[in-house]
C-alpha positions in Angstrom: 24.8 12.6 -22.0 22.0 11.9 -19.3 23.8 10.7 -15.9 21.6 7.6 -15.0 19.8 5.2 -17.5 16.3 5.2 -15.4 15.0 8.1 -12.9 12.8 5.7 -10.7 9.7 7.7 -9.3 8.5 6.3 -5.8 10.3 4.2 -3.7 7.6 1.8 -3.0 7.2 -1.4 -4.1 7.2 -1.0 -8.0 10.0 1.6 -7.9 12.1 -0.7 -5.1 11.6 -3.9 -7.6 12.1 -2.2 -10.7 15.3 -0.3 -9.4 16.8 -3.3 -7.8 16.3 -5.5 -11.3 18.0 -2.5 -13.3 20.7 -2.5 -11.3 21.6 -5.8 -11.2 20.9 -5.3 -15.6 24.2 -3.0 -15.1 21.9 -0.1 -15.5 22.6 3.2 -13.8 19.8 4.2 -11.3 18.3 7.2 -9.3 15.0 6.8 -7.4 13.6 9.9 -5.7 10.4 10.2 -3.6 9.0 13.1 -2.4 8.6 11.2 1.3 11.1 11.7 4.2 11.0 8.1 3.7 11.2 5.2 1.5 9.0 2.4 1.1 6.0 4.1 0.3 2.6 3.0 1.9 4.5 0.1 3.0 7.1 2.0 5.4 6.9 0.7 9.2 8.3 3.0 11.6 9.8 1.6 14.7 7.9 3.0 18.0 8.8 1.7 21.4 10.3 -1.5 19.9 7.6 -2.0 17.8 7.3 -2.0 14.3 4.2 0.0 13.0 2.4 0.1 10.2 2.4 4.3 9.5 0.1 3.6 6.6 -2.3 0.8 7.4 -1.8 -2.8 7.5 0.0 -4.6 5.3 0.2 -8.2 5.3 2.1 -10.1 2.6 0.0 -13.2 0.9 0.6 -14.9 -2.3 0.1 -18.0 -4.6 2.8 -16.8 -6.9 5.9 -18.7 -6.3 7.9 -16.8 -8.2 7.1 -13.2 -6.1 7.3 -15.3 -2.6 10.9 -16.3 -3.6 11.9 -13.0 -4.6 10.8 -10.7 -1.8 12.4 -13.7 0.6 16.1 -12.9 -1.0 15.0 -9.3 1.0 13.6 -10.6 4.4 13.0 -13.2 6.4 8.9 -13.2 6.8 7.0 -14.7 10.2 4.1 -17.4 10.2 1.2 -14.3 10.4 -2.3 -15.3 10.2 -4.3 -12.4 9.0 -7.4 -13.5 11.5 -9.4 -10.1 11.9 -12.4 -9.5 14.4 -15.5 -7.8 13.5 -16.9 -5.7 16.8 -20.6 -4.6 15.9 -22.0 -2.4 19.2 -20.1 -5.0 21.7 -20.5 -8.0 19.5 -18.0 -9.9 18.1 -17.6 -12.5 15.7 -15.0 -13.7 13.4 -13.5 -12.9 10.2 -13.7 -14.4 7.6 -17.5 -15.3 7.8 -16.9 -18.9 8.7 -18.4 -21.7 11.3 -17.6 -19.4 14.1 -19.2 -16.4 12.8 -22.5 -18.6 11.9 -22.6 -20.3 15.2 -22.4 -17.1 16.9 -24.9 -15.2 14.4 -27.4 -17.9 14.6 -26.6 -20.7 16.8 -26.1 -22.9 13.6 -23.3 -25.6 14.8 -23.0 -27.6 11.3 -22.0 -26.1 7.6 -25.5 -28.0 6.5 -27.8 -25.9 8.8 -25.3 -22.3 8.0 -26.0 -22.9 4.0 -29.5 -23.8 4.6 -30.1 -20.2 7.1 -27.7 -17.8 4.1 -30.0 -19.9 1.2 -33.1 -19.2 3.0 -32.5 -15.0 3.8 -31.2 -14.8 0.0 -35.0 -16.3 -1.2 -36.6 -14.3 1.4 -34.6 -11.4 -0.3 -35.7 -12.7 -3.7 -31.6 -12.0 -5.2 -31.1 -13.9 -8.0 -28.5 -12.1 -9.9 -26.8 -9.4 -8.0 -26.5 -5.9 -9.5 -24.8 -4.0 -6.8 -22.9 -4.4 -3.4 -26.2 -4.7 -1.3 -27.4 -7.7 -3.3 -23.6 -9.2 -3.9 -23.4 -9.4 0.0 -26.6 -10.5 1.1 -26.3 -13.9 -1.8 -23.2 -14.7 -0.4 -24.0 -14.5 4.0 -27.8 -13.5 3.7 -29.4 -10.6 5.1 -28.3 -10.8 9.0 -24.8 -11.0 8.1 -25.0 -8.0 5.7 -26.6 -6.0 7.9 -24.2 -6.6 11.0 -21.4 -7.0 9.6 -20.9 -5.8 5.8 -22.9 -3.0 5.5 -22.1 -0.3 7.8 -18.6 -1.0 7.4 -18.4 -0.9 4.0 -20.7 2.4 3.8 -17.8 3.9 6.2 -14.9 2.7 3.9 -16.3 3.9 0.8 -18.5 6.8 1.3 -21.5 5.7 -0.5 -24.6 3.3 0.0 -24.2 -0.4 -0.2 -26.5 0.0 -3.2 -24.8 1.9 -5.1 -21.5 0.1 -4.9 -20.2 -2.2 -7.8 -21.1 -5.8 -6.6 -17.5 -7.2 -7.9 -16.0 -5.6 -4.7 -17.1 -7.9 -2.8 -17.1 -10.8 -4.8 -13.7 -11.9 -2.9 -15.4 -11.6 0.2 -14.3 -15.4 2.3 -17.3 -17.0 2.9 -16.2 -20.4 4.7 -18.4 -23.3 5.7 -15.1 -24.5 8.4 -13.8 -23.5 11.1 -11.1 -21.9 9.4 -10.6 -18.3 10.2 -7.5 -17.3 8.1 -8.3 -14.3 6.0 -6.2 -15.1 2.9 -6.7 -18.5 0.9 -2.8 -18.1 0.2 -0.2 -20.4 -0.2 2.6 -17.9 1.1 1.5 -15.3 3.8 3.8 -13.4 6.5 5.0 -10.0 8.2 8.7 -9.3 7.2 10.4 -9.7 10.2 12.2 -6.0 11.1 9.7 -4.7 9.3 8.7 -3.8 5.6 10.8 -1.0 5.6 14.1 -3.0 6.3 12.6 -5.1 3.7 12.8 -2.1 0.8 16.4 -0.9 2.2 18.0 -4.3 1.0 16.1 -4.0 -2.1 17.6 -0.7 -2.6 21.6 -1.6 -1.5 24.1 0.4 -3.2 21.3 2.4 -5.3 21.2 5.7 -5.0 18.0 7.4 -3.2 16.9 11.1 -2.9 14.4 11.8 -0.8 12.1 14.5 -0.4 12.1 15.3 -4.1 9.0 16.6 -5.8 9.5 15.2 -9.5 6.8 17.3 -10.1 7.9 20.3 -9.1 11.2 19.9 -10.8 10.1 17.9 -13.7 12.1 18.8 -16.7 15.5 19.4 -14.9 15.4 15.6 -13.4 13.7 14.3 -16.6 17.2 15.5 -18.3 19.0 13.6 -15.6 18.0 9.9 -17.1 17.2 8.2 -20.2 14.3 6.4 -18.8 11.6 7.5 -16.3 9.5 4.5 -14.2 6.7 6.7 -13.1 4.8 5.4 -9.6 3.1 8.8 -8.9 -0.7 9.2 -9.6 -0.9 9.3 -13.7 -3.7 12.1 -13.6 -1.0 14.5 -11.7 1.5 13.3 -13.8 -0.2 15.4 -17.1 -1.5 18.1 -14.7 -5.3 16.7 -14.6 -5.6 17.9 -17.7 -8.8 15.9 -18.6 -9.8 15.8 -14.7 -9.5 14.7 -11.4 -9.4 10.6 -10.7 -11.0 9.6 -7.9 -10.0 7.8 -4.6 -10.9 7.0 -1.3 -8.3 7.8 1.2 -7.6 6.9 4.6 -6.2 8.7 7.6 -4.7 7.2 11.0 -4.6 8.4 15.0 -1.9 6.6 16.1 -1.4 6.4 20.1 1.3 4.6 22.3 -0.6 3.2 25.2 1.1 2.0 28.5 -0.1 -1.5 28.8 1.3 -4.7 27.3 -2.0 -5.8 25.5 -5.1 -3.4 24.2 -7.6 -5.8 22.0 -5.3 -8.9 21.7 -5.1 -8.7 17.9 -3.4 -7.1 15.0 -7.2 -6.0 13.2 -11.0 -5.5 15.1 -13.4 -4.1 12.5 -16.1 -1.9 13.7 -18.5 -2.8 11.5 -21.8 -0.2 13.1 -22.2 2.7 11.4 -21.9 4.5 14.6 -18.2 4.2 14.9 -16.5 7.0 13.1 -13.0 4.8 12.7 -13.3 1.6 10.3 -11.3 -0.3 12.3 -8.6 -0.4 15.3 -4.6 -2.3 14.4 -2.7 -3.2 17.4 1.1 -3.4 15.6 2.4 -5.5 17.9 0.8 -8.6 17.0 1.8 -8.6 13.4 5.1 -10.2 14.8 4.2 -11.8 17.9 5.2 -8.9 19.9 5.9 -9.2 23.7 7.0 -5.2 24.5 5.9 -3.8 28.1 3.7 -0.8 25.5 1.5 -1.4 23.1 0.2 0.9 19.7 -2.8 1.2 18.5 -4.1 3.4 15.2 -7.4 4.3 14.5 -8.2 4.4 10.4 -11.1 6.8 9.1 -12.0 6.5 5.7 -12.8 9.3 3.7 -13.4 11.3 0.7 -10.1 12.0 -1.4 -9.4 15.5 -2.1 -5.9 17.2 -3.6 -3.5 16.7 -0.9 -4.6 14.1 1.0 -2.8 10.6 0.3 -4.7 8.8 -2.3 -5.1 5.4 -1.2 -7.7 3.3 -3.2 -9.1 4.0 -6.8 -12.7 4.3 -7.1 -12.8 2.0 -9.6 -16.5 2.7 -11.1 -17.5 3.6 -14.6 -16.9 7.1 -15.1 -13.5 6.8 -13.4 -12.7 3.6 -15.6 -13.4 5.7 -18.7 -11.5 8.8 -17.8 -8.5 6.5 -17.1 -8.4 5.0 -20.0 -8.1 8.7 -21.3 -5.1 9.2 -19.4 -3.9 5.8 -20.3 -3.7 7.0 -23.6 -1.7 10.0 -23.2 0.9 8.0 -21.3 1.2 5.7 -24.5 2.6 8.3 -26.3 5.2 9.2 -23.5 8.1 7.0 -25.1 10.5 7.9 -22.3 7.7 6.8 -19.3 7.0 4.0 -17.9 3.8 4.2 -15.9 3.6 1.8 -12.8 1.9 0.8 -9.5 -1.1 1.3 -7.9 -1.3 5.3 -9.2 0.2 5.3 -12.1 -1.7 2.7 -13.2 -5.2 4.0 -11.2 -5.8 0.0 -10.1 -5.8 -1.8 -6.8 -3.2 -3.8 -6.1 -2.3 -6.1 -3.6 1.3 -6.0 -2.7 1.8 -9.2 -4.4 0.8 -8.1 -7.8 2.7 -4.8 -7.8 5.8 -7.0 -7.5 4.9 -9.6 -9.9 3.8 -6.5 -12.2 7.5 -4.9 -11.7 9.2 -8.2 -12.2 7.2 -8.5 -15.4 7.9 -5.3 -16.7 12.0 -5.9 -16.6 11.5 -9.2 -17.9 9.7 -7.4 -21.1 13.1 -5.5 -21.1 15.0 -8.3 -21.5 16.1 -8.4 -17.8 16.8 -11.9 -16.1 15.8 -12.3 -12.0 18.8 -12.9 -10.3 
């Protein structure tokens, strides 16, 4: 007789959401992660009173009800504007591209005169329908904008010219004729207050949690544990890469405490030259209004993804679409697995939609939200 009905995988977001539904199912549960830590990319480590972000930022937005209600029976979540700064060579400007970020491009001061400039540089650029990133961008802000602000960054985050990018991602780029400068066109938006990983700890009350267990490495003597597995790792590792490597970008962090109050005065400035080696600089403190004597800043460098290295976002071209689907289906005809999440299903996933993604797979088990 197996000990637990499901061996949970990851204790980020899917395996937290899955776990705590089970549980309150009456099923049995273990979830292991191969961290010192749970949470997974969304763990916040407290430094000098402030809550930081040990894996980039993370802030919560939604439109879905249903997910805002849940993840507030876990935390109480702040009034955070995700309002980011672009800094080209000294220059700044606001993000989203908006009123502000026109005005101070072009010295446009009414939405008429900043469509008319963006309509003008896409004829000039002779676009009509965008094959790649390059195009994508330059239809939606024109060609100053791109070239400022879009491109450079963008060739940093992903590795690759602009040109040989997939225009869909940047297709949810905000482009605003207003003044208004919040990132997200959410509904729902907010920091957890205490933190994300306090957030994941009262998903997880009264389930039991190994960590730094390699499922991997011990495969078949957990697999006998549990009658289920929910599987969050990446699904390539998961059959040994087999029929190849997937590919990601990943993304790595110098994290300093610095001993003044106030280094940029905001949580996100985008360095958006080529020049800068780091993509961009997050000042923790402001994600919850913080008023501590220090301050900590991280530095975030893109970079290729290579065995190892934390894989952060799918490269979500062709040839990577196809091998998934290769892998996709092998794990069809693992009965005992459920693949999950951002790696075991190779997509990109706001936080939002790896929770409603959770809550949808225990509701396809027959599982009512509490």
């Amino acid at each position: 007789m197996s000990q637990y009905d499901y061996l949970v995988v990851g204790a980020g977001l899917y395996g937290a959401v899955f776990a705590r539904e089970a549980a309150d199912a009456g099923k049995k549960v273990l979830v292991i992660d191969k961290r010192p830590n749970i949470a997974g990319n969304v763990y916040t480590q407290e430094i000098e009173g402030i809550n930081v972000h040990v894996y980039g930022a993370h802030i919560f937005h939604t439109n879905n009800r249903r997910v805002w209600n849940y993840v507030n029976r876990f935390a109480e979540f702040n009034r955070f504007t995700n309002s980011p700064v672009a800094n080209y060579h000294g220059e700044l400007y606001s993000l989203p591209f908006n009123m502000y970020t026109f005005n101070r491009m072009w010295g446009v001061t009414t939405p008429q005169e900043a469509a008319e400039k963006i309509q003008e540089q896409r004829r000039a650029a002779g676009i009509t329908e965008p094959k790649n990133l390059e195009e994508q961008a330059i239809s939606l802000v024109g060609t100053d904008i791109y070239e400022k602000l879009v491109k450079g960054y963008t060739e940093k985050q992903w590795g690759r010219p602009c040109d040989q990018l997939p225009a869909f991602i940047i297709k949810r780029l905000p482009v605003r004729l207003t003044f208004d400068n919040n990132y997200f066109n959410a509904l729902y938006q907010g920091i957890p207050m205490g933190g994300y990983t306090k957030m994941v700890e009262h998903m997880l009350e009264g389930i039991e949690v190994r960590l730094e267990t390699d499922y991997l490495e011990d495969k078949a003597e957990l697999d006998a544990l549990a009658d289920k597995v929910v599987y969050t790792g990446p699904i390539d590792a998961y059959f040994a890469y087999r029929l190849g490597t997937l590919e990601y970008r990943s993304v790595r962090f110098e994290t300093q405490v610095l001993d003044i109050p106030n280094f940029q005065g905001n949580a996100a400035v985008n360095y958006t030259d080529r020049e800068t080696p780091w993509t961009r600089i997050i000042e923790h403190k402001w994600f919850e209004f913080g008023d501590q004597p220090k301050t900590v800043i991280s530095r975030e460098y893109s970079s290729e993804w290579h065995p190892g290295d934390e894989p952060y976002y799918p490269v979500n071209d062709g040839k990577n679409g196809q091998l998934y689907g290769e892998y996709k289906k092998l794990a069809a005809q693992e009965k005992k697995v459920i693949f999950g999440g951002r790696l075991g299903e190779y997509k990109y996933y706001d936080m939002d939609a790896v929770i409603a993604s959770a809550l949808d797979q225990c509701a396809s088990l027959g599982w009512e939200e509490k």
